[in-house]
Backbone bond lengths (Angstrom), bond angles and torsions (degrees), N, CA, C in turn:
res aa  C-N    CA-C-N  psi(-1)  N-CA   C-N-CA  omega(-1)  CA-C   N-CA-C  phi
1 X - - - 1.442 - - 1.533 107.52 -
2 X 1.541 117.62 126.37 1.345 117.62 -179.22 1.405 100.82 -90.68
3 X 1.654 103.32 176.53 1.311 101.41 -152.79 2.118 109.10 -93.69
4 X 1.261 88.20 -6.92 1.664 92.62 150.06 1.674 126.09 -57.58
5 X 1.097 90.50 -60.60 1.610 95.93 177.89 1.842 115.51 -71.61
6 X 1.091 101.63 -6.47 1.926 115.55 173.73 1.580 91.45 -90.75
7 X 1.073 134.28 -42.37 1.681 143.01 -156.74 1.845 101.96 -92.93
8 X 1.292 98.22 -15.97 1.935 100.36 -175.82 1.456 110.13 -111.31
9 X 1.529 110.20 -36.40 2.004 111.80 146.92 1.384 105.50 -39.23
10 X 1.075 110.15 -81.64 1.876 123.57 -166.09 1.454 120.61 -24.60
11 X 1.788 90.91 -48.71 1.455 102.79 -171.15 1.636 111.63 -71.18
12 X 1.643 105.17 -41.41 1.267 99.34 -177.80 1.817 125.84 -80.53
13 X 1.675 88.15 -10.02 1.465 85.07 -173.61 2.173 105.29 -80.44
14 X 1.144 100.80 0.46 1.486 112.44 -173.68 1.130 83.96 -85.86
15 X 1.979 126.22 -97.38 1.408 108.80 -169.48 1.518 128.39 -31.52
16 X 1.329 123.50 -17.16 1.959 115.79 -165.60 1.861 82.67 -79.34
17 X 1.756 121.37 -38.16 1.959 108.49 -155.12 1.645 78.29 -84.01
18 X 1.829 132.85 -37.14 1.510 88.50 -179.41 1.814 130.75 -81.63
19 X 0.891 102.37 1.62 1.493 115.40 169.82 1.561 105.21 -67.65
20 X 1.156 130.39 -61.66 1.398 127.62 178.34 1.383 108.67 -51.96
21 X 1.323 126.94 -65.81 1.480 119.82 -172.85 1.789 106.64 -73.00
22 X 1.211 115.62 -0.05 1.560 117.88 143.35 1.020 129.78 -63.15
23 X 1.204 114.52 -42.45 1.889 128.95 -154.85 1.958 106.48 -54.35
24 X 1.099 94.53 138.98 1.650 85.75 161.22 1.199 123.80 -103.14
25 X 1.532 125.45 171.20 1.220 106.75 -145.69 1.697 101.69 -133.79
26 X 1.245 150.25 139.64 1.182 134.36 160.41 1.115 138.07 -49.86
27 X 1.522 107.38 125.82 1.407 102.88 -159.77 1.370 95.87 138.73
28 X 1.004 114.38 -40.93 1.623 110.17 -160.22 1.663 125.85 -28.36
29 X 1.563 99.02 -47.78 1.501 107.12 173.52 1.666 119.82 -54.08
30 X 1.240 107.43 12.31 1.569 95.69 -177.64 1.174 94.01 -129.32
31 X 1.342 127.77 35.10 1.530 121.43 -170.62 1.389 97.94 -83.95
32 X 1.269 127.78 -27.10 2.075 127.73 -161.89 1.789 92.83 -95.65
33 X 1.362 116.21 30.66 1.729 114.01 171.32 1.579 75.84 -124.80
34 X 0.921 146.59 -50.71 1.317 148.56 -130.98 2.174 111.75 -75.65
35 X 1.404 122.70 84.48 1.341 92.95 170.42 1.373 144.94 -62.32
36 X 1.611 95.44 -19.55 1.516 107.29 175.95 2.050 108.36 -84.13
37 X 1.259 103.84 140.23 1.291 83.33 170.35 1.476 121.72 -104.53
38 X 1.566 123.31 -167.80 1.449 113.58 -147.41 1.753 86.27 -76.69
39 X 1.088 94.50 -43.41 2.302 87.29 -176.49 0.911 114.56 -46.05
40 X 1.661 133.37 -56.23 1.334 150.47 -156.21 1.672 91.21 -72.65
41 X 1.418 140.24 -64.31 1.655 149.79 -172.63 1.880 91.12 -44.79
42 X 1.175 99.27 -44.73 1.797 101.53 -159.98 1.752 104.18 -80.33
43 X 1.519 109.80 -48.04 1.460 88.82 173.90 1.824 115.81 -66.86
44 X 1.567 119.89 -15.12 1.263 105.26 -176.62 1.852 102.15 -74.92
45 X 1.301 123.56 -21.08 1.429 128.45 175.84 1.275 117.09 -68.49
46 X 1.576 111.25 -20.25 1.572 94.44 -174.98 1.920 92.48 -113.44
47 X 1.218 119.31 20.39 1.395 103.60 157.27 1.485 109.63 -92.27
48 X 1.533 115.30 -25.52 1.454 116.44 -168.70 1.472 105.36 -65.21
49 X 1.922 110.35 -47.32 1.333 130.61 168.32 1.524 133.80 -95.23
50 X 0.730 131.76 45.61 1.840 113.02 179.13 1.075 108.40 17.88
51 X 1.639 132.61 153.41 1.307 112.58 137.90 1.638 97.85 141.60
52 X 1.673 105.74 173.89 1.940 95.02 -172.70 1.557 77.19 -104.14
53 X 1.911 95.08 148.80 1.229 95.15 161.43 1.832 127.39 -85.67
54 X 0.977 113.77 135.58 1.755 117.13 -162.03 2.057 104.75 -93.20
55 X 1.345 92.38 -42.87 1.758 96.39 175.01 1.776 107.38 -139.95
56 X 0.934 93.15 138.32 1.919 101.61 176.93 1.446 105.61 -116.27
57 X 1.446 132.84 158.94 1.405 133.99 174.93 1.583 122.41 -157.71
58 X 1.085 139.54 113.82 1.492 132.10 179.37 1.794 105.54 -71.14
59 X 1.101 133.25 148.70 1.327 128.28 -176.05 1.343 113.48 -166.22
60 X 1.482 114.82 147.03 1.612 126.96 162.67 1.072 105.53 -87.28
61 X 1.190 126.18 130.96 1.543 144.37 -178.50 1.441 127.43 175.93
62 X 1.136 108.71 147.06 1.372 121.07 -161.93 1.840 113.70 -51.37
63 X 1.685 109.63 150.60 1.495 85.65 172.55 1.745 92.29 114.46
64 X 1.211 115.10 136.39 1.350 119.27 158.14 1.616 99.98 51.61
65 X 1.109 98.22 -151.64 1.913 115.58 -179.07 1.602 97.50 -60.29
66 X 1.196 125.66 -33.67 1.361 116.39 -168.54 1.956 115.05 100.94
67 X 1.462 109.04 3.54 1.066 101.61 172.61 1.338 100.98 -158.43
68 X 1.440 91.65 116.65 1.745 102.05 -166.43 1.777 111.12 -130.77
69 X 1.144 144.12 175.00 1.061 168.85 -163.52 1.212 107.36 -99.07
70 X 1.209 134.74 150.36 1.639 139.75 163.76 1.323 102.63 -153.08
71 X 1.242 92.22 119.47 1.600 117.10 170.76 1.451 114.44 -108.07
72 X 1.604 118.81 122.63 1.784 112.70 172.73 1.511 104.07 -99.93
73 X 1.877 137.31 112.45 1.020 117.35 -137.35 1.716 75.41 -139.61
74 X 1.564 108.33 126.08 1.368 108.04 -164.42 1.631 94.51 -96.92
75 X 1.595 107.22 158.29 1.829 91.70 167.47 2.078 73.70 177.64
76 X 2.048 92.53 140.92 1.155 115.90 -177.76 1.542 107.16 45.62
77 X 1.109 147.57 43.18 1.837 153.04 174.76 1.018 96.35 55.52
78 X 1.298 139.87 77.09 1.584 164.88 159.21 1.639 117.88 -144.07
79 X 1.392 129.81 153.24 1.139 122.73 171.95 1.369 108.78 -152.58
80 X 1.685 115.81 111.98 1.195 133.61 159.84 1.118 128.35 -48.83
81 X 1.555 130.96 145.57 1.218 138.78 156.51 1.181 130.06 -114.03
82 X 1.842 129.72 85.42 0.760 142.19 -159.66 1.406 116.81 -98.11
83 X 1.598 127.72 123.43 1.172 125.07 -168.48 1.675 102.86 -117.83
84 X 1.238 124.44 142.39 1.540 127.13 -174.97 1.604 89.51 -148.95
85 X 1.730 97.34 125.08 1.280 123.62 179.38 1.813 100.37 -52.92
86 X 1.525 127.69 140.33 0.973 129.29 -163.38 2.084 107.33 -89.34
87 X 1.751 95.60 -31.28 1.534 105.49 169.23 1.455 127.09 -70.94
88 X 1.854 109.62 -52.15 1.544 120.09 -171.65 1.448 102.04 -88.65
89 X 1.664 125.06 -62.27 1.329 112.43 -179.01 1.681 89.04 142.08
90 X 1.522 124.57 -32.83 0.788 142.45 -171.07 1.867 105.79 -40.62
91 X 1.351 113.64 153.23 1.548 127.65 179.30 1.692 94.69 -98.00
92 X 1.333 95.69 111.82 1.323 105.89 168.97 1.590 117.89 -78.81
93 X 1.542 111.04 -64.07 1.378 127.71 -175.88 1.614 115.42 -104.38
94 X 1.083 157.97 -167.28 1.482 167.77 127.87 1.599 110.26 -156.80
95 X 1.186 117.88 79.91 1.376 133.82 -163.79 1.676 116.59 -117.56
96 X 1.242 119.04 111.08 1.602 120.16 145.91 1.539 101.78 0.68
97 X 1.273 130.70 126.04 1.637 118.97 141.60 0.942 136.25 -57.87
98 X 1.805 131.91 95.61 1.329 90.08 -170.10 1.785 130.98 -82.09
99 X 1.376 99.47 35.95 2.025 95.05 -178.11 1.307 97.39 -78.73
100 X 1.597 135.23 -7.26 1.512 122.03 -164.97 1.665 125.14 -94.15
């Protein structure tokens, strides 16, 4: 592999990780209920889990305040489902996925 084609990987594999931590996420409209914000929910998800997060989500759902975060947070070919209350901060869920 010449070093063009090492220099045209690189580049694209940079834009694909800033595109992800770009991405927006569903949910958004409930962000002005939300005290925790989406950074603050996500670093408490990746202490519960290691791991990159693959999907993020704001949501009404049962449990806690009722509006919590979901993080699917992959690490070693496994994928977590990490839920953090959207008001306290609190770890609701840290669950196996089960889609796998």
């Amino acid at each position: 592999m010449n070093i063009r084609n090492i220099a045209m990987i690189s580049v694209l594999m940079a834009a694909s990780v800033a595109s992800l931590n770009a991405q927006a996420y569903s949910g958004s409209e409930y962000e002005k209920d939300a005290k925790i914000s989406l950074q603050n929910a996500r670093d408490i998800a990746l202490k519960a889990y290691p791991g990159t997060v693959v999907d993020q989500e704001l949501e009404h759902k049962l449990g806690g305040s009722g509006l919590r975060y979901s993080f699917d947070i992959r690490a070693h070919h496994v994928t977590h489902e990490v839920g953090v209350d959207a008001q306290t901060g609190a770890v609701l869920a840290n669950t196996r996925d089960s889609d796998e």
